[in-house]
VEXDREN-2710 file (C-alpha; in Angstrom, 1 decimal):
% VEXDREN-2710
k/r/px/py/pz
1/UNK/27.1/-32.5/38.3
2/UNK/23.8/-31.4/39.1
3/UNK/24.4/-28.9/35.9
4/UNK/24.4/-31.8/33.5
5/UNK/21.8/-33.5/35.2
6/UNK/19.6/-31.0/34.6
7/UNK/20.7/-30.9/30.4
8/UNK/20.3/-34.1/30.3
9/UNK/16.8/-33.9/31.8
10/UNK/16.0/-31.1/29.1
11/UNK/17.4/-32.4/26.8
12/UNK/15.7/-36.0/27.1
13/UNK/12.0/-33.9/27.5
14/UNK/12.3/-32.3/24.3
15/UNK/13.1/-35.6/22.5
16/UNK/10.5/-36.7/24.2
17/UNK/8.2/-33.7/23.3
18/UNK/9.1/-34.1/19.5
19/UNK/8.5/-37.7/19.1
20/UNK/5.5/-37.5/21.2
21/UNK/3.2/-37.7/17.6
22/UNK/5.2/-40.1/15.8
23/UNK/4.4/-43.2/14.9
24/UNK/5.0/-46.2/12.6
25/UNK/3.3/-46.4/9.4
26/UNK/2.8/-49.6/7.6
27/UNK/1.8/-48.6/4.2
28/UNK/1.2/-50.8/1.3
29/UNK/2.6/-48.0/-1.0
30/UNK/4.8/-44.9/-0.6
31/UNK/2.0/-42.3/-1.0
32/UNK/-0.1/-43.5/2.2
33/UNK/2.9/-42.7/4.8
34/UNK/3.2/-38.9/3.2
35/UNK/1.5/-35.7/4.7
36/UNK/-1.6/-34.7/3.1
37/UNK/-3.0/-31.2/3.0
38/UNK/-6.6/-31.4/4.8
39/UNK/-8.0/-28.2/4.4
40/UNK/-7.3/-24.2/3.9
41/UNK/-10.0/-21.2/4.4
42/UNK/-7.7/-19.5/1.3
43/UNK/-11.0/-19.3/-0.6
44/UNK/-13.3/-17.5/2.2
45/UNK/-10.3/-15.3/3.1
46/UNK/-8.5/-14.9/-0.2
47/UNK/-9.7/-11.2/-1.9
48/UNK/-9.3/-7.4/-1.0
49/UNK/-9.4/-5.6/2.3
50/UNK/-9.2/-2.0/3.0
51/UNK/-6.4/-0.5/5.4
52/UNK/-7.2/-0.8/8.6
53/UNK/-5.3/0.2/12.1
54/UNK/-7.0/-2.8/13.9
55/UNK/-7.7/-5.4/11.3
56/UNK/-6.4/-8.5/11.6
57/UNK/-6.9/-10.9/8.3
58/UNK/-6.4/-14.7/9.4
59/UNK/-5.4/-17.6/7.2
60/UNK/-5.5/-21.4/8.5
61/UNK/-4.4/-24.4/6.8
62/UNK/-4.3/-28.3/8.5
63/UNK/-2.4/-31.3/7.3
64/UNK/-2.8/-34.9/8.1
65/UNK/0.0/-37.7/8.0
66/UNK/0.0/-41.4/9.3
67/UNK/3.6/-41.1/10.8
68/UNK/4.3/-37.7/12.5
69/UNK/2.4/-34.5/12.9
70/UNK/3.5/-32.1/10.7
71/UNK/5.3/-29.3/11.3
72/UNK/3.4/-26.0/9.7
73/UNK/5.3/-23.0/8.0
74/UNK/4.3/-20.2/5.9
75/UNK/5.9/-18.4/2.9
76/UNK/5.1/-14.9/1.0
77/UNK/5.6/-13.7/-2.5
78/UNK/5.0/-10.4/-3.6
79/UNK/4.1/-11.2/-6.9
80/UNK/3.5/-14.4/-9.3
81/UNK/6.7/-13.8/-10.9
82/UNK/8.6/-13.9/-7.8
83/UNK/9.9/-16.9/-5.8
84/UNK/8.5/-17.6/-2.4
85/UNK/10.1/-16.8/0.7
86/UNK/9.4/-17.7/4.8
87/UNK/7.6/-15.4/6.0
88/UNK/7.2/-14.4/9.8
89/UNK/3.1/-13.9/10.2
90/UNK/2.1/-10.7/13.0
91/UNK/0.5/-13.6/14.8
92/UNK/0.9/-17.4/14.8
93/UNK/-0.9/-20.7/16.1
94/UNK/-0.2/-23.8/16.0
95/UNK/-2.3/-27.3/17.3
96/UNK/-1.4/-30.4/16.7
97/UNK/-3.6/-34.1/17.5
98/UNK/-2.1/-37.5/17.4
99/UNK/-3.5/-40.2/16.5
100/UNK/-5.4/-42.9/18.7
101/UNK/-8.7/-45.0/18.6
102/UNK/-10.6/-42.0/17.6
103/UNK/-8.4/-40.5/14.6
104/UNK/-6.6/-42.5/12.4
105/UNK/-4.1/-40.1/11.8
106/UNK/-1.8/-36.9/13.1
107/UNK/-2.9/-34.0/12.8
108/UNK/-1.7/-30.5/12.7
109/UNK/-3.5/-27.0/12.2
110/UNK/-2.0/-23.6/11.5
111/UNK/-2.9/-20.1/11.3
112/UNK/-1.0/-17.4/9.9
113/UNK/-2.8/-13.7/11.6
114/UNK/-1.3/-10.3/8.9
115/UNK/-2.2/-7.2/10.0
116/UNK/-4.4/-4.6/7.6
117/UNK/-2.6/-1.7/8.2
118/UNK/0.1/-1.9/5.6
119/UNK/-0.7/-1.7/1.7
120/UNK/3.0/-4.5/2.2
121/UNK/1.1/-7.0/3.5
122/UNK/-0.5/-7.6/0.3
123/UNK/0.9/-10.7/-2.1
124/UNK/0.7/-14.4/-2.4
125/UNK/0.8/-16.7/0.8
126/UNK/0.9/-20.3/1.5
127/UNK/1.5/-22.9/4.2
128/UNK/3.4/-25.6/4.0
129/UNK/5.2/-28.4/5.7
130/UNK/8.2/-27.7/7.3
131/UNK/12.0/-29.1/6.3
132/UNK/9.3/-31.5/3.6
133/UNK/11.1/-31.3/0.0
134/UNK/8.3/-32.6/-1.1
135/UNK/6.2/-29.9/-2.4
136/UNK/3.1/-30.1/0.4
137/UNK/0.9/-27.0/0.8
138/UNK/-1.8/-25.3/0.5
139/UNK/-3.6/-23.3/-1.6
140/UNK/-2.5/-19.7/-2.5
141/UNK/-3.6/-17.0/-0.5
142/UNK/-4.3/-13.8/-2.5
143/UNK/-4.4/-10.8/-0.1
144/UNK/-4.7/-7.1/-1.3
145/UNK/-4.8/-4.5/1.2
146/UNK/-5.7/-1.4/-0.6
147/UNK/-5.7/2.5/-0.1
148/UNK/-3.7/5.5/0.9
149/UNK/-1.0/4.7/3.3
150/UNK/0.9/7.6/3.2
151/UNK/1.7/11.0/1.4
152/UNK/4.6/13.3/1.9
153/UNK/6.1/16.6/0.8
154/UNK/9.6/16.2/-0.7
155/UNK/10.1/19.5/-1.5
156/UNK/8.9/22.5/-2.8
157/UNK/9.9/25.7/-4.7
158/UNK/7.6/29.0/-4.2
159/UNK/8.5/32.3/-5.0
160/UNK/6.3/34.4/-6.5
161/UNK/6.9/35.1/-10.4
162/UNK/9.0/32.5/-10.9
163/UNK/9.3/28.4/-11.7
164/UNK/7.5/26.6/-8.9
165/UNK/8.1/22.7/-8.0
166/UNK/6.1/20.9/-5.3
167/UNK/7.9/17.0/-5.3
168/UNK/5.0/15.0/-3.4
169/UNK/5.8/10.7/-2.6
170/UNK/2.6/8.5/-2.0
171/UNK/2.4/5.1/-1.1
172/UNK/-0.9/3.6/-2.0
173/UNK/-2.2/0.2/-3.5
174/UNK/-3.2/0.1/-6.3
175/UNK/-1.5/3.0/-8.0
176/UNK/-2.7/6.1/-8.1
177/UNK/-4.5/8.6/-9.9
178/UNK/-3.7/12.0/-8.4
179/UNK/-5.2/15.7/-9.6
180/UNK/-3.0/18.4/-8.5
181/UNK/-5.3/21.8/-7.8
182/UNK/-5.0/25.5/-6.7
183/UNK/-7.3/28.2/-6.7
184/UNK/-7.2/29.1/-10.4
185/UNK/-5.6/25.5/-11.7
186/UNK/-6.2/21.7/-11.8
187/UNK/-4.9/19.3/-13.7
188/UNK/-3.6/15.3/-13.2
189/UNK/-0.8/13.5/-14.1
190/UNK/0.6/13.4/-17.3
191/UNK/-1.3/16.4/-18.2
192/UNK/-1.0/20.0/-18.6
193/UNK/-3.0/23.2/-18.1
194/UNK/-2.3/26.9/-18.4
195/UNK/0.3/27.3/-15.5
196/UNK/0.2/24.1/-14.1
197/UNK/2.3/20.6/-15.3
198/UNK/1.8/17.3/-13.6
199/UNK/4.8/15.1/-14.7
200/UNK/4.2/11.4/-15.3
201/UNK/4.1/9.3/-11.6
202/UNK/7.5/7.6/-11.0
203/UNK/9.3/4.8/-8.9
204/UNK/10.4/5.7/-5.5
205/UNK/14.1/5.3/-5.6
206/UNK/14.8/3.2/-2.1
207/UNK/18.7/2.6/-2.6
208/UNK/20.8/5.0/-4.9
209/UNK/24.6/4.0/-5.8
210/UNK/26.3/7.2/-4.9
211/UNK/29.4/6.5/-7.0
212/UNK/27.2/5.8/-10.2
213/UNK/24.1/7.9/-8.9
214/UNK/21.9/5.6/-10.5
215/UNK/19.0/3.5/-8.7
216/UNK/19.4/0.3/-7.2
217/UNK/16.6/-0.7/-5.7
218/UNK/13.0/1.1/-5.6
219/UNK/10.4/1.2/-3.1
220/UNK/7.4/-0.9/-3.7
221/UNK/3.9/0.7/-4.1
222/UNK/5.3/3.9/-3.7
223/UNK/5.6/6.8/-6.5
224/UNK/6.7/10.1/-6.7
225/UNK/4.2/13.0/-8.7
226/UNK/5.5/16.7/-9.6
227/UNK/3.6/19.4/-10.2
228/UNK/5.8/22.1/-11.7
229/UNK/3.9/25.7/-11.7
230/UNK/5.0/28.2/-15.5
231/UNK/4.7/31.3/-13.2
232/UNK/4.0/31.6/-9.3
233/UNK/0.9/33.7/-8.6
234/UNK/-1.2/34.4/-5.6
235/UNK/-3.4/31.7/-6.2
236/UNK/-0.7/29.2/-5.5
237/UNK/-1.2/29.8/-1.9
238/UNK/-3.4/27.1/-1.0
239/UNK/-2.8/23.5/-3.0
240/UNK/-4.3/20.1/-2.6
241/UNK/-4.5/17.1/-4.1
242/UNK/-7.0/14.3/-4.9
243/UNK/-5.5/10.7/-4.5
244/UNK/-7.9/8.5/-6.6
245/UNK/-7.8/4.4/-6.2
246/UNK/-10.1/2.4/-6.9
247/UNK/-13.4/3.9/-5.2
248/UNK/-11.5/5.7/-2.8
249/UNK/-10.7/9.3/-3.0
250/UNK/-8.4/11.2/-0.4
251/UNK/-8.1/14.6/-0.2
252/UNK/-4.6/16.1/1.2
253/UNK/-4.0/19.5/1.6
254/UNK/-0.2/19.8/0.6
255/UNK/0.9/22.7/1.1
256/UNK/0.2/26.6/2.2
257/UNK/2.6/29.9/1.3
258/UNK/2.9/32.9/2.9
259/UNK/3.2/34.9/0.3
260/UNK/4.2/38.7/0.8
261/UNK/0.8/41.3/1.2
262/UNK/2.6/43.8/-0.4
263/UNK/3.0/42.7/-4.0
264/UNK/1.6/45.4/-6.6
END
C-alpha cells in the first residue's frame, strides 16, 4: 500500500513538474501560439579550432513560445550532404523561465559543450525543439577541429638489398600532405625519387566483408600513405615524415632499423 502511495506521489510530481510552464494561449492566428527561435551564438562560435586536450567549444540557442517551454535538442551532420542525426553533446545545460507579469512568454535556453580533442567533432550542428515536427531551430553550427590526431605504423618491410614497405595510417583534418624522408631520399605522395615511391593517400578501410574482401565501410578523416623503398640501403635506417595541414606541420619519426654492422 504504502508502495503505490509513493508511485502515485511520483508520479503526480512529475506531471506536475512537466506542466509546471504551460499555459493557455489565446491567439488570434496559428503562428502566435508556435515556438519561436530567440537567439543562437552559431555566428561568434561557428569557424575552426585547433585540437586541443582541454578545449571545450560551447554552442547556445533559446526559444520562446506563449504555451509551454520548449524542450531543447541537438542534432549533428557530418557533412551537407548528409541527413541530421541526435546527437549526445560532452556537456549539456538546460534553463527554462515561464511566463508571468514580467515576461510575456516561456522561455527555454540550451547549450550544447563538444570537446576539441577529436578532429570527429567537427560537422554541422543545430538545436532544435524537441518531439516539434515542425521544422524549429536554429542556425547551423559549423565547427572544424583541425590537425594531427594520430599516426601509426601498420607495417613495415626492411631488409637490406631488397623491396622495402613502411604502411603508415594518419588521421588528421583536413587531409594531408605528407613527405616521406631518409638520409639520402625525400619525396611526397604521389611522387617518386631515385629509391623512394610514395603511393597516392587512401581511405582507411573500417569494416572489410571477409567473404567478398571488399570494403564496407571506411574510416572518416583517416588515410593510409606507403612509401615503398627500389633497394634497402643503410640510409634507410632512420625515416620520418612531415604531416603538412593547413599551417601546421608535424614531424614523426616513424621508424628506426638495426641494420647489421657487418655488411661489406
Amino acid at each position: 500500500m504504502l508502495r503505490q502511495l509513493l508511485l502515485y506521489l511520483l508520479g503526480y510530481f512529475v506531471i506536475v513538474e512537466s506542466k509546471k510552464c504551460y499555459s493557455i494561449c489565446n491567439g488570434t492566428s496559428p503562428i502566435y501560439c508556435k515556438s519561436k527561435l530567440n537567439d543562437d551564438n552559431s555566428v561568434s562560435v561557428s569557424g575552426y579550432y585547433n585540437l586541443s586536450k582541454l578545449g571545450m567549444i560551447k554552442m547556445s540557442c533559446s526559444f520562446t513560445s506563449k504555451s509551454h517551454a520548449p524542450d531543447i535538442m541537438w542534432q549533428y551532420r557530418k557533412s551537407r550532404n548528409e541527413r541530421w542525426s541526435d546527437f549526445a553533446c560532452d556537456e549539456e545545460i538546460f534553463k527554462h523561465t515561464c511566463k508571468n507579469e514580467t515576461a510575456n512568454d516561456n522561455q527555454s535556453y540550451g547549450e550544447c559543450h563538444i570537446q576539441q580533442n577529436t578532429i570527429k567533432n567537427s560537422g554541422y550542428y543545430k538545436c532544435i525543439e524537441e518531439k516539434n515536427d515542425e521544422g524549429i531551430s536554429s542556425e547551423e553550427f559549423f565547427i572544424q577541429i583541425i590537425g594531427v590526431e594520430s599516426i601509426s605504423v601498420l607495417s613495415r618491410t626492411l631488409r637490406l638489398n631488397k623491396i622495402g614497405q613502411i604502411m603508415m595510417k594518419v588521421c588528421s583534418n583536413p587531409k594531408p600532405n605528407i613527405l616521406w624522408y631518409g638520409e639520402d631520399q625525400i619525396v611526397q605522395v604521389g611522387q617518386s625519387s631515385h629509391r623512394y615511391s610514395a603511393m597516392p593517400l587512401s581511405n582507411s578501410v573500417e569494416n572489410i566483408n571477409k567473404k567478398t574482401n571488399a570494403s564496407t565501410k571506411y574510416e572518416k578523416d583517416c588515410w593510409i600513405s606507403t612509401l615503398i623503398i627500389r633497394n634497402v640501403t643503410i640510409a634507410d635506417k632512420f625515416i620520418k615524415t612531415f604531416i603538412i595541414t593547413e599551417n601546421l606541420i608535424t614531424e614523426e619519426h616513424i621508424t628506426t632499423t638495426d641494420f647489421p654492422t657487418n655488411i661489406t
